[in-house]
C-alpha positions as CSV (number, residue, x, y, z in Angstrom):
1,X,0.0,0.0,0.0
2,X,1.8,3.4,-1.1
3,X,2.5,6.1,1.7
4,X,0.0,8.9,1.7
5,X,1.3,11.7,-0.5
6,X,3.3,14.6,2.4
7,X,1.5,17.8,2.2
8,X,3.4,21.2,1.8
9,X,2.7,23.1,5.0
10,X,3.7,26.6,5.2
11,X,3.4,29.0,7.6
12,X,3.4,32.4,8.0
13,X,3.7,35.8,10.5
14,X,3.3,39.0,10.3
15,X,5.9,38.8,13.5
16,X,8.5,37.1,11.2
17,X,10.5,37.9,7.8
18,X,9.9,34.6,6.3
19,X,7.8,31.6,6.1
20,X,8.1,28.6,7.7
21,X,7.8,25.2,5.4
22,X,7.8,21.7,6.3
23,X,6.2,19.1,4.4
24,X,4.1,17.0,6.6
25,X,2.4,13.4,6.8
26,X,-1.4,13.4,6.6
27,X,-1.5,12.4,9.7
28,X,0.3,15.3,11.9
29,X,-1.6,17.8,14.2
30,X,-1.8,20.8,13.9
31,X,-0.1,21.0,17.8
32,X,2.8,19.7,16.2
33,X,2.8,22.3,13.0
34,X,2.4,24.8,15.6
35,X,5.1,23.8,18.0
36,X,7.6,23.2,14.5
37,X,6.8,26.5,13.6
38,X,7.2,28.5,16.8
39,X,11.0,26.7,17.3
40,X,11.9,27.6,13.4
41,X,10.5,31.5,13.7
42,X,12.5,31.5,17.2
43,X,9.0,32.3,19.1
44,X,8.8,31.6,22.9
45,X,6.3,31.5,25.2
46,X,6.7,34.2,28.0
47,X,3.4,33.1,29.5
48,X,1.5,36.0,28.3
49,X,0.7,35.1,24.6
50,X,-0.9,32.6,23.0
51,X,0.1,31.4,19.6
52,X,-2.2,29.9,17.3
53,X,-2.9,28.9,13.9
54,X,-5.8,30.1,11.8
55,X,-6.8,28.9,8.7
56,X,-10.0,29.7,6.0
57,X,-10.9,32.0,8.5
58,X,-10.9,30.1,11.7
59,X,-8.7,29.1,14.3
60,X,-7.5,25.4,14.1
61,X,-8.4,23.2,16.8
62,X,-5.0,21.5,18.1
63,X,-6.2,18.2,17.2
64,X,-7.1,18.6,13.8
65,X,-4.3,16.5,11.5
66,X,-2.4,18.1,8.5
67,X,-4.5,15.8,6.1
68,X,-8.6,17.0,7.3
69,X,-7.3,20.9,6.6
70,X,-5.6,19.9,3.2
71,X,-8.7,17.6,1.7
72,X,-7.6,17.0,-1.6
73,X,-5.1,19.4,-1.5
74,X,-1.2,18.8,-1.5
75,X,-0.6,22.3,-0.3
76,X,-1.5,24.2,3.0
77,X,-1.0,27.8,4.1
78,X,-1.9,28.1,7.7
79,X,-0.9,31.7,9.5
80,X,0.1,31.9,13.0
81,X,-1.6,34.4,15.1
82,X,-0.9,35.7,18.0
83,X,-2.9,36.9,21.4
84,X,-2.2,38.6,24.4
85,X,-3.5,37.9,27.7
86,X,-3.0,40.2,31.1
87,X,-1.3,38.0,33.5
């Protein structure tokens, strides 16, 4: 049976110069696209924002895999956003 095709993930913030890419299994949350991302763009959490991705106009739930965003698609373009909660 023949691997399911990796999907082109990229990534992108208006707090960075450049995107992040990664192509991903079908299979991989979006938790893990997020973490990847925030490493690679050299974001850390300092307890008072939350980072999150957003795609087709809503926020992706952490559990949601690479492949259910994609559909049929062997490309996605998911933004990180950011928000900023009083501590």
């Amino acid at each position: 049976m023949p691997q399911p095709q990796e999907i082109k993930t990229t990534v992108t913030s208006a707090l960075a110069g450049h995107p992040y890419q990664h192509d991903y299994a079908p299979q991989v949350t979006a938790t893990s696209v997020l973490s990847d991302a925030l490493i690679a763009f050299g974001f850390g959490s300092d307890g008072t924002t939350r980072y999150y991705l957003f795609f087709d106009g809503h926020e992706v739930p952490p559990e949601a895999t690479v492949g259910e965003l994609a559909g049929h698609a062997r490309a996605l373009h998911l933004k990180l956003r950011t928000e900023t909660t009083n501590g």
